[in-house]
Each structure stands twice: as C-alpha cells, then as structure tokens.
C-alpha positions as CSV (number, residue, x, y, z in Angstrom):
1,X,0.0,0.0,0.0
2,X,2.9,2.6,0.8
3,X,4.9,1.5,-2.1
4,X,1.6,2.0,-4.6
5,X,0.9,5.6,-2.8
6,X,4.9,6.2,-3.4
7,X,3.9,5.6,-7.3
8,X,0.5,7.6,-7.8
9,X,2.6,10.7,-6.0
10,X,5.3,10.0,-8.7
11,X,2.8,10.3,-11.7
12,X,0.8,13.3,-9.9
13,X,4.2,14.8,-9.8
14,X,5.1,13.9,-13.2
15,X,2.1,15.4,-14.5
16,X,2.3,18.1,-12.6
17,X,5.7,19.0,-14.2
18,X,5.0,17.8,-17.8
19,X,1.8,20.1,-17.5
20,X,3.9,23.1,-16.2
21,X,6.4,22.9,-18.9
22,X,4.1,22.1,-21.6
23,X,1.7,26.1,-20.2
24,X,5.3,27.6,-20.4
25,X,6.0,26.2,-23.6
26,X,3.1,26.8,-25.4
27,X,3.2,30.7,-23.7
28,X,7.1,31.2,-25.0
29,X,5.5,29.6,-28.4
30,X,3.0,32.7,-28.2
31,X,5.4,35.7,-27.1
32,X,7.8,34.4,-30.0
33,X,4.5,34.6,-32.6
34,X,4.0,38.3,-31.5
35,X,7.6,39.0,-32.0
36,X,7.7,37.5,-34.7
37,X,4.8,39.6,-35.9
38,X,6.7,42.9,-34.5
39,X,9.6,42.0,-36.5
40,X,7.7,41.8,-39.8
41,X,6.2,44.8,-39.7
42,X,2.8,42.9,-38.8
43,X,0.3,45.2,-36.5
44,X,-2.2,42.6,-34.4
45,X,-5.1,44.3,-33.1
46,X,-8.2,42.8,-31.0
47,X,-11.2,44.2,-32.7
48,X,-14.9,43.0,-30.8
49,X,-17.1,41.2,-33.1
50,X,-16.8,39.9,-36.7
51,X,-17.2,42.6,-38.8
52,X,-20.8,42.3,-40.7
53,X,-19.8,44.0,-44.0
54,X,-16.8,45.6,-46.1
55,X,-19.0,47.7,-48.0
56,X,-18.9,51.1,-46.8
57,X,-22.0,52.0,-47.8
58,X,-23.9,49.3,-45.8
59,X,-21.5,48.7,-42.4
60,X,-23.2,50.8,-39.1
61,X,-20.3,49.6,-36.4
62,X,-16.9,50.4,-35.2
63,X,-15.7,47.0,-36.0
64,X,-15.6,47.8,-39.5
65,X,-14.8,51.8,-39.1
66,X,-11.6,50.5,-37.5
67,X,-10.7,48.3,-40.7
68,X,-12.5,51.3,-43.3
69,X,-9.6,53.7,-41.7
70,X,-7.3,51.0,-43.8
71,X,-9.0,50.1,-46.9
72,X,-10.5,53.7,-48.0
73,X,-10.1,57.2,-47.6
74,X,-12.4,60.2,-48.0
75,X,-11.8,63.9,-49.8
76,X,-10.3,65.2,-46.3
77,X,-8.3,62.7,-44.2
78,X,-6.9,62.1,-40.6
79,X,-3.6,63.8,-40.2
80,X,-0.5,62.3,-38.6
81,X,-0.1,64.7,-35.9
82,X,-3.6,64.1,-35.2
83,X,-6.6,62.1,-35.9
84,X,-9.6,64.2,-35.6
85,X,-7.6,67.2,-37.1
86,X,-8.8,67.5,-41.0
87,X,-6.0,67.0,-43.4
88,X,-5.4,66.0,-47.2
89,X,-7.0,63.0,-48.4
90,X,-7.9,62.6,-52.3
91,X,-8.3,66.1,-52.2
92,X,-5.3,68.3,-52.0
93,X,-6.9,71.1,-50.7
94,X,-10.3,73.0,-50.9
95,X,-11.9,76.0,-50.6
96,X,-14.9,77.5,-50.0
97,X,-16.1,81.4,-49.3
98,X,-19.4,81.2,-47.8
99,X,-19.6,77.3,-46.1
100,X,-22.6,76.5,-48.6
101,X,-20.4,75.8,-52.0
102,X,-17.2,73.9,-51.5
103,X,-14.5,73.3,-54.2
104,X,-12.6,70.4,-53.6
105,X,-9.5,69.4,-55.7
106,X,-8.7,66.0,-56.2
107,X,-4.9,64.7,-56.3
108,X,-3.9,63.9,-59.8
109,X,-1.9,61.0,-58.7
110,X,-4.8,59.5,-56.2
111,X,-5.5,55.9,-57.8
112,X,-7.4,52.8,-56.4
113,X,-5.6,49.7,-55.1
114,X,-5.5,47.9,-58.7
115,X,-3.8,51.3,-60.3
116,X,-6.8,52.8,-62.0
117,X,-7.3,56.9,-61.3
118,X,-9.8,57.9,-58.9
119,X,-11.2,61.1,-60.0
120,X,-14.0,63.3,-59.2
121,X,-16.5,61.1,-61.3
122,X,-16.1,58.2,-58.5
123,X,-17.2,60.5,-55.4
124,X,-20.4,61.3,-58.0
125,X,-21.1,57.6,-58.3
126,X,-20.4,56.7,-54.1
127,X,-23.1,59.9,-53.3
128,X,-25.3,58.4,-55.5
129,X,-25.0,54.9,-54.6
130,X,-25.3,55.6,-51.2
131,X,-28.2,58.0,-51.2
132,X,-30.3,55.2,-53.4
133,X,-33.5,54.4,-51.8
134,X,-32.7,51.0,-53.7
135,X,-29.7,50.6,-51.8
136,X,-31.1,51.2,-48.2
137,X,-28.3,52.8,-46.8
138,X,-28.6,53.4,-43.2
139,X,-26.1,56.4,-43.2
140,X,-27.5,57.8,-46.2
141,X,-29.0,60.7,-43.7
142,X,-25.2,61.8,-43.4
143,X,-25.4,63.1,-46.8
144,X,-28.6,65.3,-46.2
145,X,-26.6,68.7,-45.6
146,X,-26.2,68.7,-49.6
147,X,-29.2,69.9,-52.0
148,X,-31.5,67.9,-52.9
149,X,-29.7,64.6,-50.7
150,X,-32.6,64.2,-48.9
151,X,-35.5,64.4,-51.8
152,X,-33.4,61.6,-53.8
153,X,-33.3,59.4,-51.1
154,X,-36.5,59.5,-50.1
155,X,-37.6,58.8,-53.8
156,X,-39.2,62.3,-54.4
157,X,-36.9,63.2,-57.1
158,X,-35.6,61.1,-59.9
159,X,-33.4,62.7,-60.9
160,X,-29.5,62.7,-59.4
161,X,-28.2,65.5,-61.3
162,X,-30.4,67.9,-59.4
163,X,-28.3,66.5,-56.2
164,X,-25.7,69.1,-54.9
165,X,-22.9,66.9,-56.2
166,X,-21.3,68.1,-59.5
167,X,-17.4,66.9,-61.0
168,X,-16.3,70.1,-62.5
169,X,-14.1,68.0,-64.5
170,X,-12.0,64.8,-63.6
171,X,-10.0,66.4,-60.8
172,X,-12.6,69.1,-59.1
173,X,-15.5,68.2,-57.3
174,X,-18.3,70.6,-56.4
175,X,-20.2,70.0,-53.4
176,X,-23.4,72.5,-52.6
177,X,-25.2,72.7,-49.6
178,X,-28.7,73.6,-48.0
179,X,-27.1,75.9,-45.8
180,X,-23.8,77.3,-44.2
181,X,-22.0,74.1,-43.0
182,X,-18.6,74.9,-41.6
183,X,-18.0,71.3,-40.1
184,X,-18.5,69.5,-43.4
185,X,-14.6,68.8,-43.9
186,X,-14.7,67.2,-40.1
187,X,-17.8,65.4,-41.8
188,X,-16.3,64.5,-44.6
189,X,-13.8,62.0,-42.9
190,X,-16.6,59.5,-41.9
191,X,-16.6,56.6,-44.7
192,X,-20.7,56.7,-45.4
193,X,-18.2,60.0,-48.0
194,X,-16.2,57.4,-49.1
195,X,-15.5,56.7,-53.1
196,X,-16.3,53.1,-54.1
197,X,-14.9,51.7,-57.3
198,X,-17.4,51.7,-59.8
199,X,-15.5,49.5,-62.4
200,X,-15.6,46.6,-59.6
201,X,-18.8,47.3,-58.3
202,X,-20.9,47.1,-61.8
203,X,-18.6,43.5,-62.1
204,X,-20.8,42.0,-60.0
205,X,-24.1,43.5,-60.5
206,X,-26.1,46.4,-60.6
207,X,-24.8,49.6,-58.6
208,X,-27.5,49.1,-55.8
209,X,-27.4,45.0,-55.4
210,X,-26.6,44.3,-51.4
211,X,-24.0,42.2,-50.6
212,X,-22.5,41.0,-54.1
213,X,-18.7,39.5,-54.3
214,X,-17.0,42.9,-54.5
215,X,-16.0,43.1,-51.0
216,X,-14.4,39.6,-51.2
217,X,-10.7,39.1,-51.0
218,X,-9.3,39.6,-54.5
219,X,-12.3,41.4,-55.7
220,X,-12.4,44.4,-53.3
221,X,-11.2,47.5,-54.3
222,X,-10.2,50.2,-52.0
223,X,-7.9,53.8,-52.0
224,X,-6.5,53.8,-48.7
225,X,-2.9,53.0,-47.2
226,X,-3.4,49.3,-46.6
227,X,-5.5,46.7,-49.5
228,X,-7.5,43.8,-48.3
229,X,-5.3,40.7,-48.4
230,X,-7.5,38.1,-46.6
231,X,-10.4,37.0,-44.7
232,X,-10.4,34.1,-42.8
233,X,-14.1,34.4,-41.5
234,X,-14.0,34.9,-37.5
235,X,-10.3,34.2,-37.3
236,X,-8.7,37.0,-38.5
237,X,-9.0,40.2,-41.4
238,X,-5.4,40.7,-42.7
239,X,-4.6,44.0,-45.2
240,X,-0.9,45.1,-46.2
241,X,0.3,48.3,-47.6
242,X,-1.0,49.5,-50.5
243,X,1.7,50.3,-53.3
244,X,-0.6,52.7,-55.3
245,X,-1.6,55.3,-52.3
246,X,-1.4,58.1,-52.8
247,X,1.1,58.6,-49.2
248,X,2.3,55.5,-49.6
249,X,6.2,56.3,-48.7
250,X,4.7,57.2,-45.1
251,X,3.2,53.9,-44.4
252,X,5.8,52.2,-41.9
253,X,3.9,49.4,-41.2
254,X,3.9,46.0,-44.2
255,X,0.1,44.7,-42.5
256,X,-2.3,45.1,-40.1
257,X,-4.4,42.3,-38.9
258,X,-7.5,42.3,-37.5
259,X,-8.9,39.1,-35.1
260,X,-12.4,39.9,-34.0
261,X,-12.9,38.1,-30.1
262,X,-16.6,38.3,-29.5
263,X,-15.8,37.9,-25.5
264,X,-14.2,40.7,-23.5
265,X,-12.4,38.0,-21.6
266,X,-10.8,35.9,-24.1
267,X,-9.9,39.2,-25.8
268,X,-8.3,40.7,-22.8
269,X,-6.6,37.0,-22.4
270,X,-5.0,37.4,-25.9
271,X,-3.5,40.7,-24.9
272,X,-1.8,39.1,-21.7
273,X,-0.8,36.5,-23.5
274,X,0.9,38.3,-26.4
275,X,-1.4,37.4,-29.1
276,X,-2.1,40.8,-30.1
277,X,-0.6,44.3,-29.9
278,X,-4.0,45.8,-28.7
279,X,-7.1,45.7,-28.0
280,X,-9.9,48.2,-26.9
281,X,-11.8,45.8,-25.6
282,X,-11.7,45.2,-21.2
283,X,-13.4,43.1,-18.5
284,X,-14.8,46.2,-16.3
285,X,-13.0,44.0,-13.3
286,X,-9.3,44.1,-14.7
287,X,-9.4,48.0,-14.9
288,X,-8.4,48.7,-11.6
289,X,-5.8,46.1,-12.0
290,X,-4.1,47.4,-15.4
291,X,-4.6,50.9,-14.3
292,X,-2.4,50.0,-11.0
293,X,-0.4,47.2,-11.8
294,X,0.4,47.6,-15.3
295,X,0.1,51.2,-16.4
296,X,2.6,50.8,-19.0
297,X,0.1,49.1,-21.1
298,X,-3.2,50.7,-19.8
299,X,-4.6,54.0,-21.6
300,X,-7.7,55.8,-21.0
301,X,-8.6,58.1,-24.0
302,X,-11.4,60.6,-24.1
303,X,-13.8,59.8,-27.2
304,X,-17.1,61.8,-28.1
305,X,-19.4,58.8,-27.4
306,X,-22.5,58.3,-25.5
307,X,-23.6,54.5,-24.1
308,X,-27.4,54.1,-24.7
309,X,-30.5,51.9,-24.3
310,X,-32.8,52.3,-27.2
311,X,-36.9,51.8,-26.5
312,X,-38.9,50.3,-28.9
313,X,-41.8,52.8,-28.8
314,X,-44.1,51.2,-31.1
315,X,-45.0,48.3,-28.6
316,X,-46.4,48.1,-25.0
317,X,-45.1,49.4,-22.4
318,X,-42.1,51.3,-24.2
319,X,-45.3,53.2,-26.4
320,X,-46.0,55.1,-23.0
321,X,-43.7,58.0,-22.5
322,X,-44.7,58.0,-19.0
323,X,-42.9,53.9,-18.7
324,X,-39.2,55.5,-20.8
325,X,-39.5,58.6,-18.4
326,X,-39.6,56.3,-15.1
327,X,-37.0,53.9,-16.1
328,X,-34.5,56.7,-17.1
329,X,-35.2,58.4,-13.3
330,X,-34.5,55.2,-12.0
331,X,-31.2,54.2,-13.2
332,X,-28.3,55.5,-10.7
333,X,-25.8,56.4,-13.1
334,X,-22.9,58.2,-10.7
335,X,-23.4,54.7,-8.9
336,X,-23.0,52.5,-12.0
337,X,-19.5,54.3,-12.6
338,X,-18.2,54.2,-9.4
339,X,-19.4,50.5,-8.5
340,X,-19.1,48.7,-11.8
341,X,-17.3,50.7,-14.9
342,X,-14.3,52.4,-12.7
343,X,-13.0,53.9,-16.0
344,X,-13.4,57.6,-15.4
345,X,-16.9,58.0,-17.7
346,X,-18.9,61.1,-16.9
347,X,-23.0,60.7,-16.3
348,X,-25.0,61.4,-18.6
349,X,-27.5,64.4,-18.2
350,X,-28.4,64.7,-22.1
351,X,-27.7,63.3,-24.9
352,X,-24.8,64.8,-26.9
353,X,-21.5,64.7,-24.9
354,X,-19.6,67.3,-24.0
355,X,-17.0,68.8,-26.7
356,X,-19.2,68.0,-29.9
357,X,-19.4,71.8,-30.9
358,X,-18.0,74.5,-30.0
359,X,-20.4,76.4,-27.8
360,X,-22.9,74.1,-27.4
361,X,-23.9,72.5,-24.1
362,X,-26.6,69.7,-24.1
363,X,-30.0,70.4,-22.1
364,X,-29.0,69.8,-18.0
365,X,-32.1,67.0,-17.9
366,X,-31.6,63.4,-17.0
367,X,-31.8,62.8,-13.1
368,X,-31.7,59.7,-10.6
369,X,-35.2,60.3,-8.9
370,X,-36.3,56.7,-7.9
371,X,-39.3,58.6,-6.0
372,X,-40.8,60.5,-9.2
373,X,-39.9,57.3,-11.0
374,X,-42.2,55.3,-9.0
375,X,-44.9,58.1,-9.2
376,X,-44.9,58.5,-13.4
377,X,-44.8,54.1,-13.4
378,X,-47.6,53.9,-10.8
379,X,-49.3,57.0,-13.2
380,X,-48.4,54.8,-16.0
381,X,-50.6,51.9,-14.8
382,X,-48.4,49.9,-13.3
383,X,-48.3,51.0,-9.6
384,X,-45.4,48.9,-7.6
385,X,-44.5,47.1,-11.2
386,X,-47.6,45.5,-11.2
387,X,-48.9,43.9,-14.3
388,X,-45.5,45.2,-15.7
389,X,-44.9,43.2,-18.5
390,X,-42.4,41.0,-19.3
391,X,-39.4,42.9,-21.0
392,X,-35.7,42.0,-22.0
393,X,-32.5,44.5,-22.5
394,X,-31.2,43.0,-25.8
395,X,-27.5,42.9,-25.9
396,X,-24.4,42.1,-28.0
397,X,-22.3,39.9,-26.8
398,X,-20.2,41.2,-24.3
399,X,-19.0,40.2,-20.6
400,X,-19.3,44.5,-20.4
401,X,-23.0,44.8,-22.6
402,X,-23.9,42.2,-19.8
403,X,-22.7,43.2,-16.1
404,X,-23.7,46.7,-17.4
405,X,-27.7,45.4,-18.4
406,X,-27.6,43.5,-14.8
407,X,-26.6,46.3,-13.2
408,X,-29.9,48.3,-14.2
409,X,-31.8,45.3,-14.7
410,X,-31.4,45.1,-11.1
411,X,-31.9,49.0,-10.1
412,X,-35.3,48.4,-11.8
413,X,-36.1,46.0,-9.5
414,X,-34.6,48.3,-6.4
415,X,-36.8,51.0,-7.4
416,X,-39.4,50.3,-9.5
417,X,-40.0,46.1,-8.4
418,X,-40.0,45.3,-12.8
419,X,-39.2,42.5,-14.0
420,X,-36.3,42.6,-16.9
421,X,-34.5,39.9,-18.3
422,X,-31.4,40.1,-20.6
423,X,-30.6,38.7,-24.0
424,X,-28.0,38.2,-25.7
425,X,-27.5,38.1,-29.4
426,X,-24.4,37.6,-31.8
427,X,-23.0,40.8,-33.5
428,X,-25.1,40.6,-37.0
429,X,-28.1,39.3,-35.2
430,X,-28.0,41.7,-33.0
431,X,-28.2,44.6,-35.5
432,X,-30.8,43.3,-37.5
433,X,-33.0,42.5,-34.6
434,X,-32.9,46.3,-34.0
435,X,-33.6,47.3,-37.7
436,X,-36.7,44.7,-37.4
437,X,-37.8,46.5,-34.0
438,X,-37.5,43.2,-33.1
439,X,-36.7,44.0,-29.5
440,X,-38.2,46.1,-26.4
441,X,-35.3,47.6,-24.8
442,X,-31.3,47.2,-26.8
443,X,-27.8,48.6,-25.8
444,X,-26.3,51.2,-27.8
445,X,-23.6,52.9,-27.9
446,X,-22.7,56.5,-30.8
447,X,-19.5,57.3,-31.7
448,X,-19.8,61.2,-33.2
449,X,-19.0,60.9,-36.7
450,X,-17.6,64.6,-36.7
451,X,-17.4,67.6,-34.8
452,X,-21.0,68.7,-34.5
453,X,-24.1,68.2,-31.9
454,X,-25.8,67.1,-35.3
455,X,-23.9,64.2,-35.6
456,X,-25.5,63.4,-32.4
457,X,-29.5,64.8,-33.0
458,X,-29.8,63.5,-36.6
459,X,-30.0,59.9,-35.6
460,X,-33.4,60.8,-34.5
461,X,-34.9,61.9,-37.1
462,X,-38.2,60.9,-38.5
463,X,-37.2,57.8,-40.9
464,X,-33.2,58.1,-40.3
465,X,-31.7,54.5,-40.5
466,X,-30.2,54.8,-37.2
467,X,-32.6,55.6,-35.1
468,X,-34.2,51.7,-34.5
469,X,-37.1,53.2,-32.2
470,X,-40.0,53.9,-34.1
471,X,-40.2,57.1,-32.4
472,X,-40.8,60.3,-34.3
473,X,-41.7,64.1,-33.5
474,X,-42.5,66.9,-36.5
475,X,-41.2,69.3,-34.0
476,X,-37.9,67.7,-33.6
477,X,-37.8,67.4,-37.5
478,X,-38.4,70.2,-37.6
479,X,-35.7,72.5,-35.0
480,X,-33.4,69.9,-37.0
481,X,-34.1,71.0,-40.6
482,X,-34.2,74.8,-39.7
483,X,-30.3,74.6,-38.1
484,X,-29.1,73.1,-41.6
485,X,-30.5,76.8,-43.3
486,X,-29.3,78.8,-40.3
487,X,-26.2,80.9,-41.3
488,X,-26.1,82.2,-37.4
489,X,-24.4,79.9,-35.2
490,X,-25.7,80.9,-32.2
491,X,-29.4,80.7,-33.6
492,X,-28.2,77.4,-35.1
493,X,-27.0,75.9,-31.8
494,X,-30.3,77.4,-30.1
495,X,-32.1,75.4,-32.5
496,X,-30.5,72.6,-32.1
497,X,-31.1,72.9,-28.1
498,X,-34.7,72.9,-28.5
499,X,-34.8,70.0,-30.5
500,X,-32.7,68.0,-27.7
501,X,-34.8,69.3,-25.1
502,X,-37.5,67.6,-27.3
503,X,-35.5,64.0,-27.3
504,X,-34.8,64.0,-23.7
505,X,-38.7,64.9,-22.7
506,X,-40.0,61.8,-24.6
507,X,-37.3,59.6,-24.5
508,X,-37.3,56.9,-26.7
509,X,-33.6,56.3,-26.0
510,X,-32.4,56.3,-22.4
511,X,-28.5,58.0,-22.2
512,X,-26.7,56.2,-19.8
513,X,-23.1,57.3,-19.5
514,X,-20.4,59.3,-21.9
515,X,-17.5,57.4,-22.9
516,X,-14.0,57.0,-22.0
517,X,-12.2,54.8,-24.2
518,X,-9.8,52.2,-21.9
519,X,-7.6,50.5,-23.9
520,X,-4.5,48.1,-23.6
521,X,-0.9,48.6,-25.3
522,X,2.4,47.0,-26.0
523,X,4.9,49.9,-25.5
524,X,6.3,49.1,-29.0
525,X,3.5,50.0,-30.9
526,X,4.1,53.5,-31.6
527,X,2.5,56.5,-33.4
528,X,-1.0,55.6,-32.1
529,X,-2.9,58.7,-31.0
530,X,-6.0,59.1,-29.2
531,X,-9.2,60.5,-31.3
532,X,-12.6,62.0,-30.0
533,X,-14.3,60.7,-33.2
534,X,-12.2,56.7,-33.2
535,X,-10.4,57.7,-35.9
536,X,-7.0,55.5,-36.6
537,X,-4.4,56.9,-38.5
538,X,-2.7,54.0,-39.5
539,X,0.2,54.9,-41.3
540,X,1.4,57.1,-38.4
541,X,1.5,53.8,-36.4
542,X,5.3,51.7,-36.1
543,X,6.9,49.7,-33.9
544,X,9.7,50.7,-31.7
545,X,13.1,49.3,-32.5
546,X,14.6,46.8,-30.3
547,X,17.2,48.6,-27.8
C-alpha cells in the first residue's frame, strides 16, 4: 500500500511538471509569434465582433470603421499629428467662401488599389450609390446637408443630377449645400463620403445590389494605405500596404491584422498573452488592475461617445412616455461608474457629450429620482410594477453589454419592483433584430462621426436609418431642418437645443453614461494617437526598434 501511494505521488508529480512545462511552452511559443509579428512589420489588433460588412456603404459599427480607416479614404483625411484634425485626403486642398459651396481638388496621382485613377466622377457615383432608396443605406441621412440629398433618397426626385454633387471636371468636385456648413470637412472623414470603385462594383451586379462579391478578398477594391489581403471568417482580417496610395512612402507598417474576439475575456486573455498588440476591448473588473499594476500598457482616452438603451416605442409598455421617463429616473448612473465601470466615464445628463461643438452644451435633464420614477410608473398603470410586463434589454455579446444590463436590470427591480430579463445576441443578429424593432429595450452605444451636436440629433430623425425606435416628432424634425439653413451659429445651436430638449422629454432612447475609451498597449506599438471621433491613422503607427 505505501509503495503504490509512493507511485501515484510520482505520476501526480510527473504530470504536474510535464503540464507546467508544456503552459510555459506553449506561452514562450506565443510571445515568439508576436515577436515574430513585431519583427515583420505585422500590427495585431483585438477588434470586438466579426465585422458584418466591407461595403462602406452598408456597415453601421466600429468593427468595420476601424478596418475602413485601412482600406479607403475620403476627400479630407486624418492627419499624422492628429486624428480628428482634418488634413489632405484625395483632395489636395479645398476652398470655399461662404460654407454653402465647397470646391474640392482631387490629387492627380490618387489611384485605387489595382492602379486605376480615382477622380471626381467616383465621389459622383459613391453619393449616388449611397443615397439610393434602392440601396437602403442606413447612413445615407449623413449626406442630407447637400441639395437635394434628402429628396433623392427618399424617392421624391428622380433625378441625381439635381443633387448638390457636381465633377467640375476629372479632378474638381463641387459639393453644394442647403445651408452654411462649416464642419462639413470634419464630416467628410466619416466613410458613409467614401469613393467606391465603380468599375468593380458594376462587375458583380447592378450599382445598388446588397451584398455582391465585390467586398471579397481579391475582388475588393479600396484607395486607402493598406489593400485587403484576406479574410479568414472569425479568425482574422489581414490587409498590407497598398503600393498605389497616394502617401504611400509614409506607411511604416507592411500589414495590419484584424482578429475579431466576440468575449471581453478571451480578448483581454489574448492581450496578456501576447497574441495581439491591442485591444480596446476590457473586463470592467481588470481595470483597476491594469490601471495600478500595469500602467505601461493601460490607456484611457477621451472619445465623443455616449452609451445608450434604445426603446422600442411602437410596442407596449415602451409606447408610453410615462414607462421610458420612469425607467430613465431610476437608473443610478454616478453609482454604475463608481461601482461597476471604474474607468473615469462622466454621467450622462443629455444626450450629446460634451466637446461635440463648440459652444454648445446639451440640455441639463436626466436625473436619478427613484421617487418621481415610482410616481410616473404607478401614473403609468403599473403601480409597484404590477402587471408590468415581461421585457428583455437586448444585448451584443459582451461580458461588459452584460454586467452593465444586470446592473440596471437590477436597479429596476430596487426601485421600481420590474421584472427585466437580458438577451444576448451575436453581432449581426443583433443589428438586424434592432432594424426589425425586433426588441423592447437594446444597448447602444454613438460614436460622433464629426465635430458637431448634429452628428448626435440626426440619428433621430423621423425615418433616419439609425434611429431603430420607431419614435418620431414633426417638432424635432423640424428645429433639425431649420439649423441646416441657419447661417447664425448661435441661432443654429439654439435650435439645435430645442430639439434636444424635445428628445430628452419623450425619450425613446435612455442616455446612460459618456464614454472614455480604456484600452491596452504594447509599448512598442508607436504613433497611435488618441481620437474623439475613433479615428485611426494607421500609417502614423510603427513599432519601436529593439534597444
């Protein structure tokens, strides 16, 4: 009996030892893979979910912003220095004297990835691809500010040479506007402005077919610094440097590859690991840990972004106003910060964050009042919660999405005694279940898409593609329409105040909190500055030399 104890001790130890050697192994096996990767000039970046689309003209998410700032570029580009500052793109420069009519001059050596010239003709053809009703762009509303955007996409005009889109000639382009638009070159970054390649487009079908081969590897087409190279569906989206840009001496890095982790732990796990050079993506409970522990690898960068629930107001109880209004009072948003997200976000008392314009301040609104919540439920018809329905926050997946929907799920419960479940949905399932209205209460989250409250207001518009609520008021529509005539800026703002005051009385979206972007990374990645609007300069990005 001793002598067989004295063996099973042995193998335990032997296992033990073999299983020790083999974790170190297989962890030297990965730190050499990201060296390896460092030394080839190879950028490996965690990026959320898989992305749903390459077409600019159909994608919604960050996912594929992140991997557009490779593959395209609009008329005014990021600059080096700094991302959200507007620099050359495929236009040189441009001009304009009254912020109505702009002139923009297009590079005469700007070409696509397979060498053919870009020129003013393809920015024609992307506007009026994108502003198709056939199409069903859900950004087309960001091309509204020009004449006539608006009544083509909406199918009241026919004809697209009445749009405010004209190429002067192959190498000027002529953009007019419904009113004095000063942030339009900010605006103009945002990839819904992006040229697509016509002559690869019409290869596969008509200009306004959906999802046709052209974004596949070796079909796809793009004018940025990087060209897609491949797609290994949800393993990894790799692109390398594109020999016809424009700025293509600049580039410094050969690829960048893109690995979409749908779960915040396995993502963070790849970082620590050495799988990839960085991710944005963190467990709310290993922030205080990287922000003490590790602060060489831990950034937090302000971004103009607001986290959100959306209500679907065209089904009980999320119809009633009264229901949105006592769930918004009821949500402790100071306490969600301090308790669960740690990450220095602000609370959210409107809508558009803080820095969107200059001079404007969102409407001082938004409250924790459990007590009036309680009184506008119970004046509601459901007095104590009861006969609340049943009703779900629907979420993407997301260890975050999830401890941030129990979180309120159960303040809801604190204050109010609902019931609220939470479900989880895939990435593309996700956003379709939203464009359906196929939900009752959804996270949300807006990145600004340029410097300007609008790019905040517009999304809920009467019919815009983002807004996912069924909600609509002619007296939002309407402050909104009368800021794009308004030449005064301080009238315009004011207008623009009024309508928000609007949004934040009804409610059919319930602000919870304004960003701060935490994000891990290796101190060899270099050249990687922080934007407001998430926009990655890549070829300012290198890695550091070995000492």
């Amino acid at each position: 009996m001793l002598l067989s104890a004295w063996f099973l001790r042995l193998f335990l130890l032997s296992c033990l030892i073999v299983g020790m050697l083999r974790f170190h192994h297989q962890r030297s096996e990965r730190q050499m893979r990201i060296e390896l990767a460092r030394q080839e000039g190879r950028l490996l970046m965690g990026n959320g979910a898989e992305p749903a689309t390459l077409d600019p003209h159909l994608a919604t998410g960050v996912p594929e912003h992140h991997i557009f700032d490779a593959l395209f570029e609009g008329l005014v580009a990021t600059t080096v220095e700094n991302p959200d500052a507007n620099g050359p793109g495929v236009a040189s420069h441009w001009d304009s004297t009254d912020f109505t009519t702009w002139t923009f001059h297009i590079r005469t050596e700007a070409k696509w990835s397979d060498g053919v010239k870009l020129s003013a003709h393809d920015f024609v053809y992307a506007f009026q691809r994108i502003l198709s009703p056939q199409l069903g762009a859900e950004y087309a509303e960001m091309l509204y500010p020009m004449v006539n955007a608006r009544e083509f996409n909406e199918g009241k005009l026919d004809d697209f040479s009445a749009v405010g889109v004209k190429a002067l000639d192959a190498n000027t382009l002529r953009i007019s506007l419904n009113g004095p638009a000063p942030y339009l070159p900010s605006m103009l970054k945002h990839y819904a402005w992006y040229p697509v390649p016509r002559h690869v487009i019409e290869r596969f079908g008509k200009m306004t077919d959906r999802d046709t081969p052209w974004t596949r590897v070796g079909n796809l087409v793009g004018n940025g610094s990087f060209k897609l190279k491949e797609w290994r569906y949800t393993h990894s989206i790799t692109v390398d440097r594109n020999p016809f840009y424009w700025d293509a001496a600049t580039v410094k890095l050969k690829e960048l590859m893109f690995v979409p982790i749908s779960s915040d732990a396995t993502e963070e796990r790849a970082f620590r690991d050495g799988q990839i050079h960085m991710t944005e993506t963190i467990p709310l409970s290993q922030i205080p840990m990287y922000r003490e522990k590790y602060p060489e690898f831990y950034q937090e960068n302000a971004l103009l972004s607001t986290y959100f629930y959306r209500f679907n107001t065209t089904k009980p109880p999320m119809n009633n106003p009264l229901v949105r209004q006592a769930l918004a009072l009821a949500v402790d948003r100071a306490g969600l910060i301090r308790n669960i997200l740690r990450a220095g976000q602000k609370p959210t008392t409107g809508f558009t964050p803080p820095g969107a314009g200059e001079g404007y301040e969102a409407p001082d609104i938004l409250r924790f009042d459990p007590e009036k919540a309680r009184r506008l439920l119970a004046e509601a018809g459901y007095p104590g919660g009861k006969g609340f329905p049943k009703c779900e926050i629907l979420i993407n997946t997301s260890e975050s999405h999830r401890t941030i929907a129990e979180a309120i799920q159960e303040m809801w419960k604190k204050y109010l005694q609902v019931e609220v479940g939470v479900l989880n949905q895939d990435w593309g399932v996700y956003l379709d279940s939203q464009r359906q209205l196929n939900y009752q209460i959804a996270r949300a989250g807006w990145v600004g898409d340029y410097l300007d409250p609008y790019t905040f207001l517009s999304l809920w518009q009467s019919g815009d593609g983002n807004n996912q609520t069924g909600w609509s008021s002619p007296s939002y529509d309407g402050f909104l329409q009368a800021s794009l005539r308004e030449g005064d800026l301080k009238k315009r703002l004011a207008l623009l105040t009024q309508a928000e005051t609007i949004l934040l009385q009804e409610l059919p979206i319930l602000p919870v909190y304004w960003y701060v972007r935490p994000i891990l990374v290796r101190p060899e990645v270099q050249g990687l500055k922080s934007s407001l609007l998430e926009h990655r300069c890549y070829k300012a990005i290198y890695f550091k030399a070995n000492n």
